[in-house]
C-alpha positions as a Markdown table, in Angstrom:
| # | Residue | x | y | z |
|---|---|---|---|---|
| 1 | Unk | 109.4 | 208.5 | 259.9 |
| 2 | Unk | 113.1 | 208.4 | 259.2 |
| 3 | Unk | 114.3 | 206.5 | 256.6 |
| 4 | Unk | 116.4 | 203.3 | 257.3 |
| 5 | Unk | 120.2 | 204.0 | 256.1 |
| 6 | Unk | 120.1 | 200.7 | 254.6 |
| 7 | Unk | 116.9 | 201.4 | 252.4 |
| 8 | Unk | 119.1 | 204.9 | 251.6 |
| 9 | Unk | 121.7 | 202.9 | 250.4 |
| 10 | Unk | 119.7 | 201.0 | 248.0 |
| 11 | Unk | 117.4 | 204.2 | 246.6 |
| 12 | Unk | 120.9 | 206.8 | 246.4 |
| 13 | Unk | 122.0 | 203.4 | 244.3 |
| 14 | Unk | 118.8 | 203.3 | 242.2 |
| 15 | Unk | 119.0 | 206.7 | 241.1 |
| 16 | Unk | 122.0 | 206.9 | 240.2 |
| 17 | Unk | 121.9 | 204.0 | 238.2 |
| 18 | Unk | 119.1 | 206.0 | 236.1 |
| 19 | Unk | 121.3 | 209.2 | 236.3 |
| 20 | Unk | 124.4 | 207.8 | 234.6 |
| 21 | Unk | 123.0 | 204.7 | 233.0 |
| 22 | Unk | 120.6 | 207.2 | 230.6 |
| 23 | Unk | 123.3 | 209.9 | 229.9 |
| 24 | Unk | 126.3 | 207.2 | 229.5 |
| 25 | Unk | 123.9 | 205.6 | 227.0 |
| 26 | Unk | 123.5 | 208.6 | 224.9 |
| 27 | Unk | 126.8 | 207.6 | 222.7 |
| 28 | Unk | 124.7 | 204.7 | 221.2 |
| 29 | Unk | 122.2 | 207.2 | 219.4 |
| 30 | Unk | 125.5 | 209.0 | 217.4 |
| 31 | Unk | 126.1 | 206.4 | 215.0 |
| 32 | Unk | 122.5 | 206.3 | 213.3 |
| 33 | Unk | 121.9 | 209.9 | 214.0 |
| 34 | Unk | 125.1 | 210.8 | 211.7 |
| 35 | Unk | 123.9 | 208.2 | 208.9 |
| 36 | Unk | 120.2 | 209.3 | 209.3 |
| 37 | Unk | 120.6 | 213.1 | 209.6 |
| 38 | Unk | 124.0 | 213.9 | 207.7 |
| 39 | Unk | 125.3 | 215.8 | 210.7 |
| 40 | Unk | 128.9 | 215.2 | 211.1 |
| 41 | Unk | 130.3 | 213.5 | 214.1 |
| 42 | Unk | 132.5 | 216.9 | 215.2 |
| 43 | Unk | 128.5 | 218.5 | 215.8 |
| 44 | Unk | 127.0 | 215.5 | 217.4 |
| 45 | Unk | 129.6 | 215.0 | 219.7 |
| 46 | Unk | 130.2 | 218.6 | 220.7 |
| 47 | Unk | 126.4 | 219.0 | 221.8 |
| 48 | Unk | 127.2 | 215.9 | 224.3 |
| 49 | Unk | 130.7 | 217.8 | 225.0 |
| 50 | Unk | 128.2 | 221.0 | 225.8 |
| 51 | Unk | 126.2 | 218.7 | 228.1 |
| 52 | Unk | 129.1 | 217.8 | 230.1 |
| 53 | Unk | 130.3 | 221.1 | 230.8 |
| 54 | Unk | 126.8 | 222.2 | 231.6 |
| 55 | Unk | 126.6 | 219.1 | 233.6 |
| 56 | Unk | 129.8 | 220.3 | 235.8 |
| 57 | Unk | 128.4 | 223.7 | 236.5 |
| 58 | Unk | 125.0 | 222.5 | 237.5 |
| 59 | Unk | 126.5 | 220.4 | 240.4 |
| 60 | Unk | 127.9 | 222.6 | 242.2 |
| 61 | Unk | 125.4 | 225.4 | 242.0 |
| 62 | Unk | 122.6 | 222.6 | 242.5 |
| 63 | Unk | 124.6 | 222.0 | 245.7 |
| 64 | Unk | 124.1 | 225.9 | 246.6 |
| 65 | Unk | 120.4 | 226.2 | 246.1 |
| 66 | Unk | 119.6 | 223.2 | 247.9 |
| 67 | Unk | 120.8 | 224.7 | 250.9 |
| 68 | Unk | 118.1 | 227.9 | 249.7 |
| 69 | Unk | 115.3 | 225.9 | 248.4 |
| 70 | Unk | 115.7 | 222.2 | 249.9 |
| 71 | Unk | 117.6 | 219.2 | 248.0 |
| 72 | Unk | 114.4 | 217.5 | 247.1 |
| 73 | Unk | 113.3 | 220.6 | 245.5 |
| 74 | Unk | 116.3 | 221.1 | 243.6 |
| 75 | Unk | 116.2 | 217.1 | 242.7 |
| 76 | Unk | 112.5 | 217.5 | 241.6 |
| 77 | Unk | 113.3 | 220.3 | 238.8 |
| 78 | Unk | 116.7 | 218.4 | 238.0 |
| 79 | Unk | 114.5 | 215.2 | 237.1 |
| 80 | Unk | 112.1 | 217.0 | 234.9 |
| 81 | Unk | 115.1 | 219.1 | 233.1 |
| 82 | Unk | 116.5 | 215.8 | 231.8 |
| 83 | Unk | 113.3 | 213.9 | 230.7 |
| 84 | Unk | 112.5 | 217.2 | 229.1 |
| 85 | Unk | 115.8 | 217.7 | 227.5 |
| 86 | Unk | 115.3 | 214.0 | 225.7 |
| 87 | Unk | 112.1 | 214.2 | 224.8 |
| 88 | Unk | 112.4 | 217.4 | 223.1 |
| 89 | Unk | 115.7 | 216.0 | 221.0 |
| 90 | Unk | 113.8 | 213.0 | 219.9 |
| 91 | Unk | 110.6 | 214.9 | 218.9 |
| 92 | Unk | 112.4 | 217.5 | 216.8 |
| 93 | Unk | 115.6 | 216.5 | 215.6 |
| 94 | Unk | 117.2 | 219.8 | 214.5 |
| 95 | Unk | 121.1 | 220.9 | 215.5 |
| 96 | Unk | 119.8 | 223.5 | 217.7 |
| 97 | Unk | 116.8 | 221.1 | 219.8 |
| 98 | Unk | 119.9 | 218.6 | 220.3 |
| 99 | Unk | 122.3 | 221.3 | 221.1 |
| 100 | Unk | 119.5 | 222.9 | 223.8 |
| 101 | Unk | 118.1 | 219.5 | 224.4 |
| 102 | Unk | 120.5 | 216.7 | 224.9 |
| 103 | Unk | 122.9 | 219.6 | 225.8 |
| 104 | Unk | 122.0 | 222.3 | 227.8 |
| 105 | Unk | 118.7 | 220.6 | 229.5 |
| 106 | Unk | 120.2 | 217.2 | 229.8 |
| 107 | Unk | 122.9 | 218.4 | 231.3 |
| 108 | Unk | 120.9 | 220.7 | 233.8 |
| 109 | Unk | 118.8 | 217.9 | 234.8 |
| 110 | Unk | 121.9 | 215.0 | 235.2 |
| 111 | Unk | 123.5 | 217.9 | 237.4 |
| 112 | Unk | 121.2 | 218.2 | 240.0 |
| 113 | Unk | 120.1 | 214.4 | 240.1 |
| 114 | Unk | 124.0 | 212.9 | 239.9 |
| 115 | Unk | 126.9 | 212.0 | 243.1 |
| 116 | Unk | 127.1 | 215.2 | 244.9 |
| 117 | Unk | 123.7 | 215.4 | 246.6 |
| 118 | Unk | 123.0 | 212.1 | 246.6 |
| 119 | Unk | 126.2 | 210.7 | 248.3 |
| 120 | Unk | 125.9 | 213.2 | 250.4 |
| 121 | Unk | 122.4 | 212.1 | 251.4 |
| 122 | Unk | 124.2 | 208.5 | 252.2 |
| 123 | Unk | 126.7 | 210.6 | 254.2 |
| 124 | Unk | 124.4 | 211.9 | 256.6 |
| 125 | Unk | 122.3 | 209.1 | 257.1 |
| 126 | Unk | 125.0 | 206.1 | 257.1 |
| 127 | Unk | 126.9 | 205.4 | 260.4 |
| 128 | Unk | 130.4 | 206.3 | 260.5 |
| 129 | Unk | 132.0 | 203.0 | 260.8 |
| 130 | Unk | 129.4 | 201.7 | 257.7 |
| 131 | Unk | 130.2 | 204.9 | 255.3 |
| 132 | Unk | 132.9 | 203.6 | 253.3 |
| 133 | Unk | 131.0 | 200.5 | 252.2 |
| 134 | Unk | 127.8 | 202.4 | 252.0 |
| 135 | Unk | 129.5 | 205.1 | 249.3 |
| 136 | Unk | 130.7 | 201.9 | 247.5 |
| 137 | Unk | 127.0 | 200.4 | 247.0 |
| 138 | Unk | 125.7 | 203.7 | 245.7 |
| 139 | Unk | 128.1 | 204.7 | 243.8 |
| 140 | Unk | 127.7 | 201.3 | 242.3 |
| 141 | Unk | 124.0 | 201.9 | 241.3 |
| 142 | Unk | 126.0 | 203.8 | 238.4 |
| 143 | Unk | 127.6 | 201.3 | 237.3 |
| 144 | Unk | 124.4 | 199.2 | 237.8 |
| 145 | Unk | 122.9 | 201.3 | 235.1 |
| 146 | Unk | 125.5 | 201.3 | 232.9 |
| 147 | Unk | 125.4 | 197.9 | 232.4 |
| 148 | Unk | 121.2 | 197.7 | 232.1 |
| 149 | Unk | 121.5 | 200.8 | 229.7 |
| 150 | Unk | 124.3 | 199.8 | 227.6 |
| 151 | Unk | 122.3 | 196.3 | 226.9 |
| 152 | Unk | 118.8 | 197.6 | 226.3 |
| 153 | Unk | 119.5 | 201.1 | 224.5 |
| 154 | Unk | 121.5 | 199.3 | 221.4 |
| 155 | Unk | 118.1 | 196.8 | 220.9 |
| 156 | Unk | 116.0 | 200.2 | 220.8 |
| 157 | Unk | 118.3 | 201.6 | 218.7 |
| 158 | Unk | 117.8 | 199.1 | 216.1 |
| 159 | Unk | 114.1 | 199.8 | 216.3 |
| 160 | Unk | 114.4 | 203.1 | 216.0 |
| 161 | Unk | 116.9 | 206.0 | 217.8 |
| 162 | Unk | 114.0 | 208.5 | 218.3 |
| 163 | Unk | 112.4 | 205.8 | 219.9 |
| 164 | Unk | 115.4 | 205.1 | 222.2 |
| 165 | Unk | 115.8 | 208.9 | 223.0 |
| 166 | Unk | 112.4 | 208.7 | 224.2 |
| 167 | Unk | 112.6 | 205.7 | 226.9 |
| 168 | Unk | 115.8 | 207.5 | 228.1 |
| 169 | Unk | 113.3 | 210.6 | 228.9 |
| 170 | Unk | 110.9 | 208.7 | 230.1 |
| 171 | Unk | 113.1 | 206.8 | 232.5 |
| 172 | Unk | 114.1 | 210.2 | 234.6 |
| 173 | Unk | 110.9 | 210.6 | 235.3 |
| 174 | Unk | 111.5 | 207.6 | 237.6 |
| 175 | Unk | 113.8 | 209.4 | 239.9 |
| 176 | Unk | 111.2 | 211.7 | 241.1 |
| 177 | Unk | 109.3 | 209.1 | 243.4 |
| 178 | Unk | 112.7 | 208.0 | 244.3 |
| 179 | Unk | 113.9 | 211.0 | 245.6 |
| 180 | Unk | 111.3 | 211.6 | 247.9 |
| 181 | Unk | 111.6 | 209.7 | 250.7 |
| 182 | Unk | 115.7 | 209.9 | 250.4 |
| 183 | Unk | 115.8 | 213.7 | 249.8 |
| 184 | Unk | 113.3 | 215.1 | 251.9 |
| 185 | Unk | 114.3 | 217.3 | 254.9 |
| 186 | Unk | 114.3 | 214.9 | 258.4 |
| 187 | Unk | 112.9 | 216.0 | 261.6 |
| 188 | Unk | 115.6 | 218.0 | 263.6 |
| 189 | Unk | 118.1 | 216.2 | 264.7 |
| 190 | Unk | 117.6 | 213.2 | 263.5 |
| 191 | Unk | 120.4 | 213.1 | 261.4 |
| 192 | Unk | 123.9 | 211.0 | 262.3 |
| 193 | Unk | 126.0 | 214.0 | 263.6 |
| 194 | Unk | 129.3 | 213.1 | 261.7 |
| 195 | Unk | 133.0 | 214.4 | 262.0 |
| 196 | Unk | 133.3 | 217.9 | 260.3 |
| 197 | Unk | 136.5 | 220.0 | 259.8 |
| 198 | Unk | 137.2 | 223.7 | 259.9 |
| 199 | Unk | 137.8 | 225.6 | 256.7 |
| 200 | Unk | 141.2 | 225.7 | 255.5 |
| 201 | Unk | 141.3 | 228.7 | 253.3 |
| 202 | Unk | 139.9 | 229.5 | 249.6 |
| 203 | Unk | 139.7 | 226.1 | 248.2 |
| 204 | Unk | 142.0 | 227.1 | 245.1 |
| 205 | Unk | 144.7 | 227.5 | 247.9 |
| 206 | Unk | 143.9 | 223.7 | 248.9 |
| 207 | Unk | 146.3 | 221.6 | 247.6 |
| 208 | Unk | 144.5 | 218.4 | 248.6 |
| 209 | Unk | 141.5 | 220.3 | 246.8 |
| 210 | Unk | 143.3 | 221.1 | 243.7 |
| 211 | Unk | 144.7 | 217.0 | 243.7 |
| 212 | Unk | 141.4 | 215.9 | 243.7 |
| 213 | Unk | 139.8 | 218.1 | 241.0 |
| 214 | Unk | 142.9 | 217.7 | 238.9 |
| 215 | Unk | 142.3 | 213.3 | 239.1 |
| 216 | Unk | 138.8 | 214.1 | 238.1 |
| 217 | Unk | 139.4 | 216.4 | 235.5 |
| 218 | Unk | 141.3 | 213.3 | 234.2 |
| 219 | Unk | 138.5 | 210.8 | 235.5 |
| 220 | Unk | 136.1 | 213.1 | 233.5 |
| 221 | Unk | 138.4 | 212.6 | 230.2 |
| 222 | Unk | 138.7 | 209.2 | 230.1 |
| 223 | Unk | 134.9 | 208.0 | 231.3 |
| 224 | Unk | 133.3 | 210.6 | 228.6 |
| 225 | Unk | 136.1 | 209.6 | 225.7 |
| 226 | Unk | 134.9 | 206.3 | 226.2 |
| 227 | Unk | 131.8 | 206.3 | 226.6 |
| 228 | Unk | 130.6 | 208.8 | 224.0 |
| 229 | Unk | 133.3 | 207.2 | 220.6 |
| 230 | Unk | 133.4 | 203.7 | 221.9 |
| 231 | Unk | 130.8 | 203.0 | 219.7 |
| 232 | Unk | 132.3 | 205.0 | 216.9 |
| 233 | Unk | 135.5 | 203.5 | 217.8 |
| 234 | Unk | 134.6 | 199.9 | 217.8 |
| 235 | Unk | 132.5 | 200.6 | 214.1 |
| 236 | Unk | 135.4 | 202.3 | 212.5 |
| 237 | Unk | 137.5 | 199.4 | 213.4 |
| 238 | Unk | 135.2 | 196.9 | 210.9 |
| 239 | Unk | 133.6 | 194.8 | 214.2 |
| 240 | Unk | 129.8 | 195.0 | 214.9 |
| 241 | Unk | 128.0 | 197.9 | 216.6 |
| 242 | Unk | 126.7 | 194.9 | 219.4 |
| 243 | Unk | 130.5 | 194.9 | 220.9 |
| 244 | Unk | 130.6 | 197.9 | 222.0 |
| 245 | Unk | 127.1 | 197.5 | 223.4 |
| 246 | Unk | 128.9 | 194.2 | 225.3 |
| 247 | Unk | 131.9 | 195.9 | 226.1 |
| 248 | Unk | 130.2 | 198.8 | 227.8 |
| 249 | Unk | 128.1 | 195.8 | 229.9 |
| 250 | Unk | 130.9 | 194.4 | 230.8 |
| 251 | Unk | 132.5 | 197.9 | 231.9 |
| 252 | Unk | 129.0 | 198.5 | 234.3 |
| 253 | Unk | 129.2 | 194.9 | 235.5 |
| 254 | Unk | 132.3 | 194.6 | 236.6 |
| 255 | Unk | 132.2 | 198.6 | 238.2 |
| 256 | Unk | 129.6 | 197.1 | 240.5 |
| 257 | Unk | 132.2 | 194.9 | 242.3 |
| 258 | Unk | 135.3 | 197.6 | 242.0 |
| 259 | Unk | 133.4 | 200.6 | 243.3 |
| 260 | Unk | 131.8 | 198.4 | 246.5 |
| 261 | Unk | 135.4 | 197.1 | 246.9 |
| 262 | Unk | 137.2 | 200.9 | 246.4 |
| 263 | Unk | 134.4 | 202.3 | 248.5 |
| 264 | Unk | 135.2 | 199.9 | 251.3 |
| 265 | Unk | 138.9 | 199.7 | 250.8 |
| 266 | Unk | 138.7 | 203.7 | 251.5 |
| 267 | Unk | 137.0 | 203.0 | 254.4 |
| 268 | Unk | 140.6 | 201.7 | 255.9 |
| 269 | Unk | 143.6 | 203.0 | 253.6 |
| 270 | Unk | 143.9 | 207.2 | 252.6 |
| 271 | Unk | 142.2 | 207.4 | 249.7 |
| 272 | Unk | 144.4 | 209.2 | 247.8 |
| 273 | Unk | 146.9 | 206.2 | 247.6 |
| 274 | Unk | 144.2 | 204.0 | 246.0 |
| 275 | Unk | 143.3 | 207.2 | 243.2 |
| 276 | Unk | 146.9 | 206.8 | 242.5 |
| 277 | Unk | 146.7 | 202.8 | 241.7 |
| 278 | Unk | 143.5 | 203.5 | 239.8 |
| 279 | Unk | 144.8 | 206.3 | 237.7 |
| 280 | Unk | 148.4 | 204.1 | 237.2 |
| 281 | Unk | 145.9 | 201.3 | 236.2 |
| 282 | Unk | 144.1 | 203.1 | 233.5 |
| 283 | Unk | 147.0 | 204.8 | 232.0 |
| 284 | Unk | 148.5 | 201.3 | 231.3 |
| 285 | Unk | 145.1 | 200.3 | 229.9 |
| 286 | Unk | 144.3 | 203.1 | 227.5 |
| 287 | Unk | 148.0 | 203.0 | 226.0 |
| 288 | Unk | 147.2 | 199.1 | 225.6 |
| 289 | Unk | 144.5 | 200.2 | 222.8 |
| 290 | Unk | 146.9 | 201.9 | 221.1 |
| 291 | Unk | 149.5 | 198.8 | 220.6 |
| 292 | Unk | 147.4 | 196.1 | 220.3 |
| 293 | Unk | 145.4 | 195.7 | 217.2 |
| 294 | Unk | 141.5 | 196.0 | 217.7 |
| 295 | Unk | 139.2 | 193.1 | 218.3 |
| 296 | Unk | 136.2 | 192.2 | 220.2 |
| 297 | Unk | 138.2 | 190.0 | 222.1 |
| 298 | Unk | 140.7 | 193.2 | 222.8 |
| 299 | Unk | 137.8 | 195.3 | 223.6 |
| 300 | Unk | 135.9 | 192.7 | 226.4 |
| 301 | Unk | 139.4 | 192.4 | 228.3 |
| 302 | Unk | 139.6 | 196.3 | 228.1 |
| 303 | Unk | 136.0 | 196.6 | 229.7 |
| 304 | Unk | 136.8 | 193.8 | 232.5 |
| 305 | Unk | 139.6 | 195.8 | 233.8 |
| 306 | Unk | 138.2 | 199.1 | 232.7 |
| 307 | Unk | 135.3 | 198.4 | 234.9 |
| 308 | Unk | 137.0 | 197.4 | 238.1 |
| 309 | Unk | 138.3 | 200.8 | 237.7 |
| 310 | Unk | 135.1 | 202.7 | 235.9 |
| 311 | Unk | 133.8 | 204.8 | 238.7 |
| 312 | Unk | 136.1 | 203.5 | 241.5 |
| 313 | Unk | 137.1 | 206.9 | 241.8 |
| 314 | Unk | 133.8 | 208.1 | 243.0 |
| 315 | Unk | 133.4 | 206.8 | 246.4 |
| 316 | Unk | 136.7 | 207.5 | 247.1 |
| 317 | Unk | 136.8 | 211.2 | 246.2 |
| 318 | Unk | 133.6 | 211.6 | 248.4 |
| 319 | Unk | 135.3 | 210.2 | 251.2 |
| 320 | Unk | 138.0 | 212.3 | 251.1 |
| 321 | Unk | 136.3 | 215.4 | 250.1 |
| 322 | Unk | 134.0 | 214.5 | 253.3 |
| 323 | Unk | 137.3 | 213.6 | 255.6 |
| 324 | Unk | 139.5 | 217.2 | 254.6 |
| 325 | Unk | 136.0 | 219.2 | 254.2 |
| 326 | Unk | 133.8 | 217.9 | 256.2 |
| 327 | Unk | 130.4 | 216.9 | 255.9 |
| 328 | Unk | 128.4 | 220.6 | 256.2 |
| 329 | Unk | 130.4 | 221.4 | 252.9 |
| 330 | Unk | 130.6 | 218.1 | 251.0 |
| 331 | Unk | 128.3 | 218.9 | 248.8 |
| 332 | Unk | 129.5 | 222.1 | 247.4 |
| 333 | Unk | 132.6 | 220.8 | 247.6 |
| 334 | Unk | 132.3 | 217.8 | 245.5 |
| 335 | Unk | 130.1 | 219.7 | 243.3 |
| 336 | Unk | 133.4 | 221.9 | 242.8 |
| 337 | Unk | 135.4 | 218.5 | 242.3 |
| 338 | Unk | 132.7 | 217.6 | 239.9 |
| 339 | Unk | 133.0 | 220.4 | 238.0 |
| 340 | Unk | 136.0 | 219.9 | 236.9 |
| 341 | Unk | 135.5 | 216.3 | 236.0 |
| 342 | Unk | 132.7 | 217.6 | 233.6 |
| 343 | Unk | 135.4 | 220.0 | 232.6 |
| 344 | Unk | 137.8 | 216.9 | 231.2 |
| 345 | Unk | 134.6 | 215.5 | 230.3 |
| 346 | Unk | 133.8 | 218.2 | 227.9 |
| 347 | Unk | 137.6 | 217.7 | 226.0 |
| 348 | Unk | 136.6 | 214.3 | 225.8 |
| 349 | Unk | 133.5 | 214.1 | 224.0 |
| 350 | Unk | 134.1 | 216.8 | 222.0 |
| 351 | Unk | 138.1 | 216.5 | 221.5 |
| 352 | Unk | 136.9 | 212.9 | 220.5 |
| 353 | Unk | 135.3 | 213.5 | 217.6 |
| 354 | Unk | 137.5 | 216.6 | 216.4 |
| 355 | Unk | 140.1 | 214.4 | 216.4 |
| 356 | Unk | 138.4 | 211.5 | 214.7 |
| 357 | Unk | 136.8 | 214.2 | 212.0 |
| 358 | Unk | 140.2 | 215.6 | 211.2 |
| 359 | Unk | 142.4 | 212.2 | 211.2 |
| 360 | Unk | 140.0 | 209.4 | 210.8 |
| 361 | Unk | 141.6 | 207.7 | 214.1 |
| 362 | Unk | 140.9 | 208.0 | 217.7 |
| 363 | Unk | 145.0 | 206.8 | 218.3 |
| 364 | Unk | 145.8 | 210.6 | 219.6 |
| 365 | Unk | 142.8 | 210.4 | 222.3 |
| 366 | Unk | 144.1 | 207.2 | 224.0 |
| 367 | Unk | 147.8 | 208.3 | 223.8 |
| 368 | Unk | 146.7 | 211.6 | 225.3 |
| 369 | Unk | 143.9 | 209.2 | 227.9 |
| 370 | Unk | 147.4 | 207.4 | 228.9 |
| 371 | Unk | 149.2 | 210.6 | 229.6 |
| 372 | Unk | 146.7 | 212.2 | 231.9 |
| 373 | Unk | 146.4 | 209.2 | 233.4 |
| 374 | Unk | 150.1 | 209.3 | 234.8 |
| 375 | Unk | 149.5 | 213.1 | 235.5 |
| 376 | Unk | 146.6 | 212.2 | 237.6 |
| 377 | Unk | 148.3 | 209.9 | 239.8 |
| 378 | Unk | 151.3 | 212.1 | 240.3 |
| 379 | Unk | 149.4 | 214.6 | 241.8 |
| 380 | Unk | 147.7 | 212.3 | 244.4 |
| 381 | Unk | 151.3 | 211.5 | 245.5 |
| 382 | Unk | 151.7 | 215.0 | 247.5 |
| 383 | Unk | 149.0 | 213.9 | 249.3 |
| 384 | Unk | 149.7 | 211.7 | 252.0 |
| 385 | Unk | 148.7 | 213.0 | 255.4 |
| 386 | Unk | 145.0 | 211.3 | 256.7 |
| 387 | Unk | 143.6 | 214.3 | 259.0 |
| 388 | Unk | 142.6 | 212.8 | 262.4 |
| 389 | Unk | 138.8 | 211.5 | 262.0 |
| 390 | Unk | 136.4 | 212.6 | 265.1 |
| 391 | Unk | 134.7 | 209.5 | 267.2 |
| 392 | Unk | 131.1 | 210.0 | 265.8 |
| 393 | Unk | 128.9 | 210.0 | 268.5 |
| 394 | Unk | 126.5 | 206.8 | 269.0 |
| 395 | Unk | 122.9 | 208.1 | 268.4 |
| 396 | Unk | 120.4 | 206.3 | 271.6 |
C-alpha cells in the first residue's frame, strides 16, 4: 500500500524535527561539560566542529549507497550511528569517546537521517503543483524540533548533562519506525513521475551549483555559530543560561512559519531571488549583535527574525537543486550542497570557540557572520534564469 503524500509530509517533518532538534541541542551540554570536566571550550567545540564536517560528507555518500543498498537501509544504520554516538559520550566522558562519539558517530548517523533523502522522499511522492508547500512543512519539522529541544534539553541539563546526552540518544532511536513506511522502496511505478533535466557538465563547472553550495557554505556558518556559542555567548554576557534556551525556542518557533512560507513562496518566485533577501536579512541581523549591547530582550528580537529566516534556506535550495538537476539526481546533489554547508558549519563551531578562547569575545564571529552573509547573497544575483519546468503528468 502506498503511502498518502500527505501522511509523507507529516512523517519527513517528524524526523527531521528529531534529526536537527537532538544535534542543534548539543550546544546546551558545553557549558557544564567545561565546568564539570576542565576541558577547554576550543576542545569541546572542535569535536562538534568534527561532527559537522563528518555530517557534510556522510550526506552525500549516504545519497550514493542508497541508490546500492536502498534508502531505508541506509536510514536504518544512520539512526543507530547517532543514538550510538550519544550514548557512548555520555557513558564515558573522555576527549577521545566525545571526539569519536558526539563527533565522528553523531555525525555519521545525522548524515544519513537529515534533508537530502528525506526531502527527496517528499519530492517523489508530492504532486507537482503541491511540492513547494510540501518542502516547506518538512523542512519545518526542523524547526519544530528545535524549538521542543531547545526547551526540554536545558531542564535536563540542570538535572544532570549525562543524563541529557542520553534522552538525545535515545530519541534517534525513534526515527527508525518512522522511516519505514516513508523510506521503503514503492511498487514500480507508483511513484509521481516528475520533471527531470539533463546533465549539464561536472557540477564544479555549474555555476548555479557552485551559487548554491557557496549560500550554504554561509547558511552552514551562521546556523552552527549560533547554535553551538549561543549559549556560551549569552553566559559570557552576565544573563542566565534559560535565555538562550528561550531565544533558541523562539528561533524554532518562528522557523516553522518562515520555512512553510519560503517553501511555498518558491513554489511561485526563482528561488534564488528569495536566498538573496534571506542572506541580505541575516547579514543585517548578525552585525546588529555586534552594535547593540546584549540583553535578553536584544537576544528574543534576534531569535524572532532569526527564525523567520533559520532554515528558510532549505526548502528553497531543494527546489532549485530539484528544478536545474532534476529529481533522479537530487539527492546526490543536495547531498553535495550539503556538504558544503557542513563545511561552513565546521568553521563555525570550531572557529567559535578558537576565537572566544583566544579573545574572550565572539565580536569577530558575528562581524565575519555579517560579511558572509553579503557574500552569499551576491552570488545568488548571477542567477537569474528559471529553466522551463516540464507539465508533470496526472497519475489515473
Amino acid at each position: 500500500m502506498q503511502l498518502n503524500w500527505k501522511a509523507a509530509i507529516a512523517l519527513a517533518a517528524l524526523i527531521l524535527a528529531i534529526n536537527t532538534g537532538a544535534r542543534q541541542a548539543m550546544g546546551f551540554m558545553l557549558p557544564p561539560m567545561a565546568s564539570e570536566l576542565a576541558w577547554g571550550m576550543g576542545s569541546l567545540s572542535f569535536a562538534l566542529a568534527i561532527q559537522n564536517l563528518v555530517f557534510g560528507l556522510a550526506a552525500p555518500i549516504a545519497s550514493k549507497l542508497s541508490d546500492r543498498f536502498g534508502t531505508l537501509s541506509v536510514f536504518l544504520v544512520g539512526s543507530l550511528c547517532y543514538a550510538v554516538g550519544m550514548g557512548v559520550t555520555a557513558l564515558w566522558p573522555t576527549p577521545t569517546v566525545w571526539m569519536l562519539g558526539a563527533g565522528v558517530l553523531a555525525g555519521i548517523g545525522i548524515g544519513a537521517t537529515t534533508f537530502p533523502l528525506v526531502l527527496a522522499a517528499v519530492t517523489r511522492v508530492v504532486p507537482l503543483q503541491h511540492r513547494g508547500i510540501g518542502l516547506g512543512i518538512a523542512s519545518a519539522g526542523g524547526s519544530f524540533g528545535q524549538l521542543v529541544y531547545s526547551v526540554a534539553t536545558p531542564m535536563l541539563v540542570l538535572i544532570d548533562w549525562k543524563i541529557a546526552m542520553l534522552a538525545l540518544g535515545a530519541s534517534c532511536l525513534l526515527l527508525i519506525p518512522m522511516a519505514l513506511p516513508l523510506l521503503r522502496r514503492p511498487p514500480a511505478g507508483s511513484e509521481t513521475q516528475a520533471e527531470d533535466v539533463p546533465s549539464q557538465g561536472p557540477l564544479l563547472q555549474d555555476r548555479r551549483f557552485l551559487a548554491l553550495a557557496g549560500g550554504f557554505f554561509v547558511c552552514g556558518v551562521h546556523v552552527a555559530f549560533i547554535a553551538t556559542h549561543l549559549p556560551n555567548f549569552v553566559v559570557a554576557c552576565g544573563l542566565p543560561l534559560n535565555v538562550a534556551g528561550n531565544t533558541l525556542a523562539i528561533i524554532g518557533a518562528l522557523n516553522i512559519a518562515g520555512t512553510i512560507l519560503f517553501g511555498a513562496w518558491g513554489g511561485r518566485r526563482h528561488p534564488p531571488q528569495l536566498l538573496m533577501l534571506i542572506y541580505l536579512c541575516r547579514a543585517a541581523l548578525v552585525m546588529a549583535m555586534v552594535v547593540i549591547p546584549p540583553s535578553s530582550m536584544l537576544l528574543y528580537a534576534f531569535g524572532a527574525i532569526m527564525g523567520v529566516l533559520w532554515l528558510s534556506t532549505v526548502p528553497l535550495t531543494s527546489q532549485a537543486v530539484a528544478l536545474y538537476f532534476g529529481q533522479k539526481r537530487q539527492a546526490f546533489v543536495f547531498g553535495m550542497v550539503l556538504a558544503a554547508h557542513q563545511v561552513g558549519a565546521f568553521l563555525g563551531a570550531w572557529g567559535g570557540g578558537v576565537v572566544y578562547q583566544l579573545t574572550g569575545s565572539y565580536d569577530l564571529l558575528w562581524i565575519a557572520s555579517g560579511i558572509f552573509g553579503l557574500l552569499a547573497a551576491l552570488v545568488h544575483w548571477p542567477v537569474r534564469r528559471e529553466p522551463k519546468r516540464m507539465v508533470q503528468p496526472q497519475l489515473a
